[in-house]
Each structure stands twice: as structure tokens, then as C-alpha cells.
C-alpha positions as CSV (number, residue, x, y, z in Angstrom):
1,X,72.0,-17.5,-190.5
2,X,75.3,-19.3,-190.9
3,X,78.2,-19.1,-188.2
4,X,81.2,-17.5,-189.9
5,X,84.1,-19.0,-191.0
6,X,86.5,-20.7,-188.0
7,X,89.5,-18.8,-189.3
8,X,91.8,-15.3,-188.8
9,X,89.6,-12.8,-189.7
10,X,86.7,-14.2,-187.7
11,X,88.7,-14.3,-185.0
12,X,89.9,-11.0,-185.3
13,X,87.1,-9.0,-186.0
14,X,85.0,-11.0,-183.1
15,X,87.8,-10.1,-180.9
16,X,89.7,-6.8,-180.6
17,X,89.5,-5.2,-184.0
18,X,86.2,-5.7,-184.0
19,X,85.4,-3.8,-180.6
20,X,88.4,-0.8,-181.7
21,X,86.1,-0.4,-184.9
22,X,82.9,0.2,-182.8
23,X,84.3,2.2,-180.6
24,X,86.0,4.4,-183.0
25,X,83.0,4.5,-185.4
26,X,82.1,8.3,-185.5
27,X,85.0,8.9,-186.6
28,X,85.9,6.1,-189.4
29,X,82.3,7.4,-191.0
30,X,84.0,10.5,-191.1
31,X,86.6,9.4,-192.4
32,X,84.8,7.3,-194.9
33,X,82.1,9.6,-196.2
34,X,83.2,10.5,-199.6
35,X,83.4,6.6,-200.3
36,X,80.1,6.3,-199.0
37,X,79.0,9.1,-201.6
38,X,80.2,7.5,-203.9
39,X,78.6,4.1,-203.2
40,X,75.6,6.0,-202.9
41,X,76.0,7.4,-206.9
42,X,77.0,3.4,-207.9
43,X,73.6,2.4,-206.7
44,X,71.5,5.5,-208.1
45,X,73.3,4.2,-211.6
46,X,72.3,0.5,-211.2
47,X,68.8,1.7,-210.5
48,X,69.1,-0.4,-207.3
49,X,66.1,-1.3,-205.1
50,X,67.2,-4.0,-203.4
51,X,71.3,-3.8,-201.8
52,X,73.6,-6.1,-200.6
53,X,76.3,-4.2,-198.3
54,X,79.0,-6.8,-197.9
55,X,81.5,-6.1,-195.2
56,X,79.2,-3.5,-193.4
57,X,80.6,-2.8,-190.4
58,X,78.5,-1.0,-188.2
59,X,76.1,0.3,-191.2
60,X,77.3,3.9,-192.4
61,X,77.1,2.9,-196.2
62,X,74.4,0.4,-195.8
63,X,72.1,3.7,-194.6
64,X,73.2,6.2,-197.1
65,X,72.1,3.6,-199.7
66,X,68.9,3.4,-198.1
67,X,68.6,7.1,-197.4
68,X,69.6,8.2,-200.5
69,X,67.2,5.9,-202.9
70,X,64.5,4.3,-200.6
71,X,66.2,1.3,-201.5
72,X,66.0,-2.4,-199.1
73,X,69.6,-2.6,-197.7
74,X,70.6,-6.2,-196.2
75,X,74.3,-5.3,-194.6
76,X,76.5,-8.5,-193.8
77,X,79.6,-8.4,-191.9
78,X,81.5,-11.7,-189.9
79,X,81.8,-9.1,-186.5
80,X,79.2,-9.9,-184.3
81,X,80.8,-6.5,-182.5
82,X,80.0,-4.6,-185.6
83,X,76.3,-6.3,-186.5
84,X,75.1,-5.7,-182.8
85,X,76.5,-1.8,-183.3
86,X,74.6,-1.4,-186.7
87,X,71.1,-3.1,-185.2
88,X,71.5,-0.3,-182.4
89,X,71.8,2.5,-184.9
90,X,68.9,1.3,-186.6
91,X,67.3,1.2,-184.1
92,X,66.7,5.3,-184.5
93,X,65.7,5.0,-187.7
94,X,62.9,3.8,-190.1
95,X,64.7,3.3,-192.9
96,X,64.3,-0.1,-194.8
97,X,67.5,-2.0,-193.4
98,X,68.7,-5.3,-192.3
99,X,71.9,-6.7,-191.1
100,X,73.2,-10.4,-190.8
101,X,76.2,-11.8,-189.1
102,X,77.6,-14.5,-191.3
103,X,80.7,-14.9,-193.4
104,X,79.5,-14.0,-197.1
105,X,81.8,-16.5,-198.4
106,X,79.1,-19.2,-197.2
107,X,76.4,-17.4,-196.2
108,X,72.7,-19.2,-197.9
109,X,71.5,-15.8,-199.7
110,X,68.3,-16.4,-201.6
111,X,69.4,-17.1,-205.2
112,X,68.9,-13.7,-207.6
113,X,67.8,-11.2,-204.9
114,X,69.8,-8.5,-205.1
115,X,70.5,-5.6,-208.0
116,X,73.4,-4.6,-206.5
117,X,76.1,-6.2,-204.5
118,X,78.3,-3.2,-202.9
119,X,81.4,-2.8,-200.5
120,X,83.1,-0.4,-198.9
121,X,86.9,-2.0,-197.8
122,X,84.7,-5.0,-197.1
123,X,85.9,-7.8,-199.9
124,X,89.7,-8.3,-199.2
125,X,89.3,-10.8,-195.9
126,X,87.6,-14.1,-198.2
127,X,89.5,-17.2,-197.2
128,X,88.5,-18.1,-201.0
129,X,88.0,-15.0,-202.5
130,X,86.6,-16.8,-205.4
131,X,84.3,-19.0,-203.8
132,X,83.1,-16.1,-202.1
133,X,82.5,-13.9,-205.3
134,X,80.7,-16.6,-206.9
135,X,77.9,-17.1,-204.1
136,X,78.0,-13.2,-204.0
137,X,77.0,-13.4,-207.6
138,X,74.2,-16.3,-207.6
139,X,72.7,-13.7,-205.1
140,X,72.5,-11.1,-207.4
141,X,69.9,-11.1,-209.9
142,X,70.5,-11.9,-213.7
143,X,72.0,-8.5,-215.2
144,X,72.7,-6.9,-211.6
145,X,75.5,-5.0,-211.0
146,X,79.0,-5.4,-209.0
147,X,80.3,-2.5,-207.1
148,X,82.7,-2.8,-204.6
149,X,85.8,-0.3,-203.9
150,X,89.2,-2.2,-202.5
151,X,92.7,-0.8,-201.9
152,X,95.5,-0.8,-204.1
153,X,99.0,-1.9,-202.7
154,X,101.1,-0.8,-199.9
155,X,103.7,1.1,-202.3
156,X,100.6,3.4,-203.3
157,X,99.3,3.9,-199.5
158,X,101.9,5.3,-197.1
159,X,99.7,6.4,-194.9
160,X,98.4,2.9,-193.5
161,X,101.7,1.9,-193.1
162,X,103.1,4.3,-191.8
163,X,102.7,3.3,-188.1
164,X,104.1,-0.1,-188.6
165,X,107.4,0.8,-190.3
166,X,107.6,2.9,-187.3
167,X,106.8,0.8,-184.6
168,X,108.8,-2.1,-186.6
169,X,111.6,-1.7,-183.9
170,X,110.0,-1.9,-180.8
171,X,107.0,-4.3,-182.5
172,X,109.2,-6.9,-184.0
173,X,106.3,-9.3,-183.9
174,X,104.0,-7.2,-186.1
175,X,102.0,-9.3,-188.9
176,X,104.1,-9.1,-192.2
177,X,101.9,-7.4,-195.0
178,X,101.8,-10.8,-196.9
179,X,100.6,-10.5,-200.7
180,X,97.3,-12.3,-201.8
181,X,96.3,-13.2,-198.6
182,X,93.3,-11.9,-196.8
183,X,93.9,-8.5,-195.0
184,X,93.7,-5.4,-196.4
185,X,95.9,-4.9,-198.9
186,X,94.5,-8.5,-200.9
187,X,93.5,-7.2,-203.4
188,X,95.6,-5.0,-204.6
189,X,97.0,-6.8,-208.0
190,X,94.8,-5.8,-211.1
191,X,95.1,-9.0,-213.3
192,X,95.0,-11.2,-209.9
193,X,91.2,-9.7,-209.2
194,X,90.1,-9.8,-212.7
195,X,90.9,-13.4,-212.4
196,X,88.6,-13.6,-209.2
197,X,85.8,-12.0,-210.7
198,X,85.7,-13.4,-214.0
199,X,86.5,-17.2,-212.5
200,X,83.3,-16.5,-210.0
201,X,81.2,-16.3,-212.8
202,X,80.9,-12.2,-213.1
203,X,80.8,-10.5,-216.7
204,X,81.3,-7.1,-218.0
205,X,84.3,-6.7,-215.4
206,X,85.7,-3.6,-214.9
207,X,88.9,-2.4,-212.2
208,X,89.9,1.3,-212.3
209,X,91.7,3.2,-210.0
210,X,90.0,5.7,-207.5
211,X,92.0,8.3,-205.6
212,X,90.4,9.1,-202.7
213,X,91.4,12.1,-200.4
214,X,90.5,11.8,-196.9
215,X,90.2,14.0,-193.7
216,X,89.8,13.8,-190.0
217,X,90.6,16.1,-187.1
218,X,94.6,16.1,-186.0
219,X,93.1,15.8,-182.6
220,X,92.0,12.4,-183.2
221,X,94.9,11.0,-185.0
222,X,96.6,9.3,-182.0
223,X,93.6,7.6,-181.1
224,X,93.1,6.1,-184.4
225,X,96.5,5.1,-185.2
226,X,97.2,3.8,-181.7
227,X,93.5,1.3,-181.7
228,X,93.2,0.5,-185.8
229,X,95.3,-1.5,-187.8
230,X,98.2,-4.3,-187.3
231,X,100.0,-1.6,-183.9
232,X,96.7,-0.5,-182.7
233,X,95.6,-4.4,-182.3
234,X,99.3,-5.1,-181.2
235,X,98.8,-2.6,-178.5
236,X,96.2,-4.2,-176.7
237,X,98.8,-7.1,-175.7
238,X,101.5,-4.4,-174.5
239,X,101.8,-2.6,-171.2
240,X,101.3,0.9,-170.4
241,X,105.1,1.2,-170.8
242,X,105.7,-0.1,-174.2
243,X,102.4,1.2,-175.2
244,X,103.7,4.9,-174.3
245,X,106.5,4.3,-175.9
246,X,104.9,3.3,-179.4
247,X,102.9,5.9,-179.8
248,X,105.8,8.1,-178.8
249,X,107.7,6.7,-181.8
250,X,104.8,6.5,-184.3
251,X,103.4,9.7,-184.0
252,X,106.1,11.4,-186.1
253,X,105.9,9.5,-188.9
254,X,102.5,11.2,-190.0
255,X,103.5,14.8,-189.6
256,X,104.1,15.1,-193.5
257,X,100.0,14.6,-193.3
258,X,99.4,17.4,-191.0
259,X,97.9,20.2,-192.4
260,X,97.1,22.8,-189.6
261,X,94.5,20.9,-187.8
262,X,93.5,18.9,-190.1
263,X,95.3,15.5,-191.2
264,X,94.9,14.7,-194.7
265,X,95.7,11.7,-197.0
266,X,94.9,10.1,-200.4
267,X,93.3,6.6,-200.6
268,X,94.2,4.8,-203.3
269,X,92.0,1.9,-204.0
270,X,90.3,0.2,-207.2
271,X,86.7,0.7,-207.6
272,X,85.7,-3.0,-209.1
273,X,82.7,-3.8,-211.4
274,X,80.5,-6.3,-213.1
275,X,77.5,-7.9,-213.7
276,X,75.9,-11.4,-212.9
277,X,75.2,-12.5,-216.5
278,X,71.7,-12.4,-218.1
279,X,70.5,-16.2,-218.9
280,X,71.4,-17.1,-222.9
């Protein structure tokens, strides 16, 4: 096992985000499961029987995959947070699964293993995104298959930004959404990731847009938008005060999403994919 990267995103998801994703984990599967059904089709298609899950979190999509097909599922993720959460919820199940902490940039994985490298939201926090694609594709086997689904840009998702234009005045420290660079919102330039993958070696590359809607409980939407993202992390440094105060001010700023008790909200995201070439 290697030790993750020394940089931001280690830090960050060893550290606070890390934790506010465990913690909040019911209710991001939720959240998540029509991405993880659709992860779950990707690898019925590639005929997968052995699945890398990079950026696993704490495992939903790594067990659907191996629910769903019977398939061997190795998850990586750099959060020790997250890996410790998704060994304890395999821990009530038989289902043929693994998970590694190490930074998939790096990470050793035995050369040609896998017939399918997958992610859900997992790809966008690479130091060197094309360093990292490359070793994810001299894991894969010759002629396996590429699926991971990434976010478009900020213009096309509102929703997850909504909380930091409206905290923006009494947060004036907040991260700035910064093109390119690792975060969520990387990846979001077509021609800039068909650069990535095609540069790291993968063939047959394919980026199409996926819109996604999305549901959770309006009873759980202060929670989540007051522990996830750039606020919810800058709210851990804040006291009770300013932290009321936020949230006070935030909250508006999703009511155009509320439907009854229900909040709803389209994802929009690229679904990328390729293949590791056959040998000529």
C-alpha cells in the first residue's frame, strides 16, 4: 500500500471533509443511487469480473457492482476516514470486495488486472490527472473498458454553488472555484479531458453528457448543505454565532429546489469512456 499524496486533497479528505462524508453517508447513497445504477449497467456492458472503484468513498458503488454481477470489486479512495467506513460495512456482508487507502495517482496496481476501471465523482482531485489516468490504464487489462462519470462546470450546476454565492458575504475567505485544478468542478472542459485520456494512453475515448436528477428529503437539506462542500468545511472553523448566521443566510437560496418535501435537482456531469488498447 502506498501513502497518499502530501498535498490538498489528502489533507482534506483525511481531515474534515473526510469525517462530514462518513457521517453523512446514508444519505449521500441516497442521494447518489441513480449514478450507482448506472455504474452498475457500465459494468454489466463491459462484461466486468474484476472492478476497480476509484474514488470509493465509503463503498456504495463498489457493492452494487459486486451485488449486481458477482464481480471482484477493489475500491480505492486517499480518505483513511472513508476506507475505515467502507471495511466496516463490509464487514456485514460476503460479497467479494476490497478497499485500499492510497492515492491512485501512484498507487503499484498489478499491471493488466482489471476489466473495468469505474468512478463515481471520484477522478477530479489528481494532482496530475494525466499521470494518474495512465497508471489507471496500465492497471486495466488490454481491451478493458473506462467508465467514470465527472461533473460538468459550475454555469451548468447551480445547485452546488448555491451555498457559497450565498454565504460569499459573510465567508469572504471561501476557496475560489479555480478552473483545471483538482476539486470538483476539474473536469469539466470537454476537449481539456479528451486531452487527459487520450495523452494517458486510453483509446476509443468517448465524453457525453449525463443529466442526472437527484432527490433527498427537505428535512435533511440543512444538514447537508451546512457539513459538505467549500461552507460546510468552512463551518467547522466558525463559531456557533457565525455558524447560525450562515445557514440562516444560505438556506434561501435553495427554495427554488423545494418541491413539497422533497428537494430536487439535476446533476449535470460527463459520463467518460475508453479502453486500454489491445497489443498490435
Amino acid at each position: 500500500m502506498t501513502t497518499p499524496t502530501d498535498n490538498d486533497q489528502s489533507a482534506r479528505w483525511n481531515g474534515a471533509s473526510g469525517i462530514a462524508w462518513v457521517e453523512a453517508q446514508d444519505l449521500v447513497t441516497r442521494i447518489m443511487r441513480p449514478f450507482e445504477d448506472i455504474l452498475v449497467d457500465t459494468a454489466r456492458a463491459a462484461h466486468a469480473r474484476r472492478v476497480l472503484d476509484v474514488g470509493c468513498g465509503t463503498g456504495s458503488t463498489t457493492f452494487a457492482v459486486a451485488r449486481a454481477l458477482g464481480a471482484q470489486c477493489v475500491g480505492v479512495d486517499i480518505s483513511e476516514p472513508m476506507i475505515a467506513a467502507a471495511r466496516a460495512n463490509a464487514e456485514n456482508d460476503s460479497l467479494p470486495v476490497d478497499f485500499v487507502r492510497a492515492d491512485a495517482q501512484t498507487h503499484p496496481f498489478e499491471p493488466g488486472t482489471f476489466d473495468l476501471v469505474m468512478s463515481r465523482f471520484g477522478v477530479m482531485f489528481f494532482a496530475d490527472p494525466v499521470a494518474a489516468f495512465a497508471n489507471l490504464r496500465r492497471a486495466t487489462r488490454p481491451g478493458g473498458s473506462l467508465g467514470c462519470i465527472v461533473w460538468r462546470g459550475t454555469d451548468e450546476n447551480p445547485y452546488f454553488t448555491a451555498a457559497e454565492r450565498a454565504a460569499a458575504p459573510l465567508l469572504p475567505n471561501l476557496p475560489p472555484r479555480v478552473s483545471g485544478s483538482p476539486g470538483q468542478f476539474a473536469l469539466a472542459d470537454r476537449e481539456y479531458v479528451t486531452e487527459i485520456l487520450t495523452r494517458s494512453g486510453w483509446v476509443d475515448v468517448d465524453i457525453r453528457p449525463l443529466d442526472v436528477e437527484c432527490t433527498m428529503p427537505e428535512r435533511d437539506l440543512t444538514p447537508y448543505i451546512s457539513r459538505l462542500g467549500p461552507v460546510g468545511l468552512a463551518l467547522v472553523e466558525v463559531d456557533d454565532a457565525t455558524r447560525a448566521e450562515v445557514i440562516a443566510a444560505i438556506r434561501p437560496a435553495f427554495d427554488p429546489y423545494i418541491h413539497g418535501d422533497e428537494v430536487r435537482f439535476t446533476a449535470a456531469c460527463w459520463m467518460l469512456t475508453g479502453h486500454a488498447p489491445n497489443p498490435t
